[in-house]
N, C-alpha and C positions, 0 to 999 in steps of 0.2 A: 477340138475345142468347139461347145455349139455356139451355133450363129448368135444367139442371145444372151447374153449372162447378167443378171441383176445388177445393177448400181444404183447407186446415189438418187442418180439424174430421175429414174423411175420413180422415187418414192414422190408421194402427194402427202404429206401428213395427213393420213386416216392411218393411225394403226390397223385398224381388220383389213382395209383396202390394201393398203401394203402390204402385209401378212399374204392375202388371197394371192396377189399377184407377184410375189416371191415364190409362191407355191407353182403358177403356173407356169414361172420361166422356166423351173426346174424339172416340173414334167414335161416341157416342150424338148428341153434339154433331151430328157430322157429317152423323147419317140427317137428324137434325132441320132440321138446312141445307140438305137436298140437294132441288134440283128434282123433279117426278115424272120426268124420265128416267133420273136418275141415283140414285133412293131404294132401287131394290132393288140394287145394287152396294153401296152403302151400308151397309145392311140386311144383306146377305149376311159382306159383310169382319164387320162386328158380332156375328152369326151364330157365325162364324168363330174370332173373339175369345172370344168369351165360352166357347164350347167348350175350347179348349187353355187358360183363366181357370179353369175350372170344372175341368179335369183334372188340373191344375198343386196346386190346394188339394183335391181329394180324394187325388190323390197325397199331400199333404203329412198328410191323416188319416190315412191309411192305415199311414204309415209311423212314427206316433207313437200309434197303438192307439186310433186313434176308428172304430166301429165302420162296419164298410163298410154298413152299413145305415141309419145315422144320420141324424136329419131334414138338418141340414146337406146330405147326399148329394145326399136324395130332394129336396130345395127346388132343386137345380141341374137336376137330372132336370126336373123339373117346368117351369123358369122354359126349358129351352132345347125342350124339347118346344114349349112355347106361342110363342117365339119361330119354330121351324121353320114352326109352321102358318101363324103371319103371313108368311112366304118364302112358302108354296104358295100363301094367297090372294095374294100379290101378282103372284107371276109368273101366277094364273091375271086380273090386270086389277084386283085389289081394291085400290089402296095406304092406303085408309082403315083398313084394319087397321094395321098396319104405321104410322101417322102416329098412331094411338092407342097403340097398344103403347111407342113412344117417349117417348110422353109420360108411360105408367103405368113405363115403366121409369128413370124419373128420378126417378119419387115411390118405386118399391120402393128400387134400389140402395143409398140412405141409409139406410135401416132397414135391409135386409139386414147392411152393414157395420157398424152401429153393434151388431147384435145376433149374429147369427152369426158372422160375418169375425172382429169382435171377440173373441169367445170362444175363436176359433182363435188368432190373432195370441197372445193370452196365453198359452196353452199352448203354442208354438211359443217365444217368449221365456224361458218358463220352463223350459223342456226344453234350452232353447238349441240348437234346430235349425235347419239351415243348407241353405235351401233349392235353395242354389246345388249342393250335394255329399251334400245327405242323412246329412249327418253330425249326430249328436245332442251336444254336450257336456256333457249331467247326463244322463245314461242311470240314474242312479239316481233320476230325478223322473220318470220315465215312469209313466204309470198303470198296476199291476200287471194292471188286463186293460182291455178297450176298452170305451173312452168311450161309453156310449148317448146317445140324445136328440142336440142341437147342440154337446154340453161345456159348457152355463153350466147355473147351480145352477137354474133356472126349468123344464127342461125335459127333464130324467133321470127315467125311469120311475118309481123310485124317489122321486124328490120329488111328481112327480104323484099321486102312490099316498099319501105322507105327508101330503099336502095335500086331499085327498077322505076321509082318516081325519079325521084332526083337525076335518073340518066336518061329520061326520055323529053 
């Protein structure tokens, strides 16, 4: 059985967001399935996934004023960076990366969504943006300028800074 299996609990109401990430659980599922002949194929479609995942929700920042520099961004940045290296070590013979990273990417993906995704998914709902067409329906809830940090109250410049006053 793999470590990860979609529910409930996962979904954010974004239909595309949910959709994307029903798809990922199932390719992760998949590497974790697959024999060593077939793990970097695997691996790779994953790779693959997760890239146009990733591009699909900074698109979806971007076009509702979260800032293109935003931890959200750089945490995609980051997670496919580390994904690609586990592709070079495997195609260079290593699959043991790659059979770790599946397993660390089943324990990330749940927080990731419960904490960034989530953040978005709210602001995408509340804006009423329409991922299929990039159409906004409350264009008057748009944030007058763009979102720092992830978009949740925990991690805007501004709160971290309020929160280092207040304790000193």
């Amino acid at each position: 059985m793999p470590t990860l299996l979609w529910s409930d609990d996962l979904a954010l109401g974004v239909p595309a967001m949910d959709a994307t990430h029903q798809e990922f659980v199932a390719l992760l599922a998949d590497v974790e399935a697959a024999d060593d002949a077939d793990v970097l194929a695997a691996w790779q479609t994953l790779v693959e996934h997760t890239q146009q995942h990733f591009d699909a929700e900074d698109r979806y920042m971007l076009a509702t004023r979260f800032a293109a520099g935003n931890c959200h961004t750089t945490h995609h940045k980051m997670v496919l960076d580390v994904m690609r290296q586990g592709l070079a070590m495997g195609q260079a013979g290593d699959l043991a990366p790659v059979r770790q990273m599946t397993r660390e990417l089943a324990t990330w993906f749940p927080q990731h969504a419960d904490s960034m995704d989530a953040a978005l998914a709210m602001h995408l709902q509340r804006i009423g943006f329409d991922p299929a067409t990039g159409t906004i329906a409350h264009a008057d809830a748009l944030p007058n300028e763009a979102i720092h940090g992830c978009g949740g109250v925990t991690c805007t410049p501004e709160d971290v800074t309020s929160r280092e006053t207040a304790t000193t």
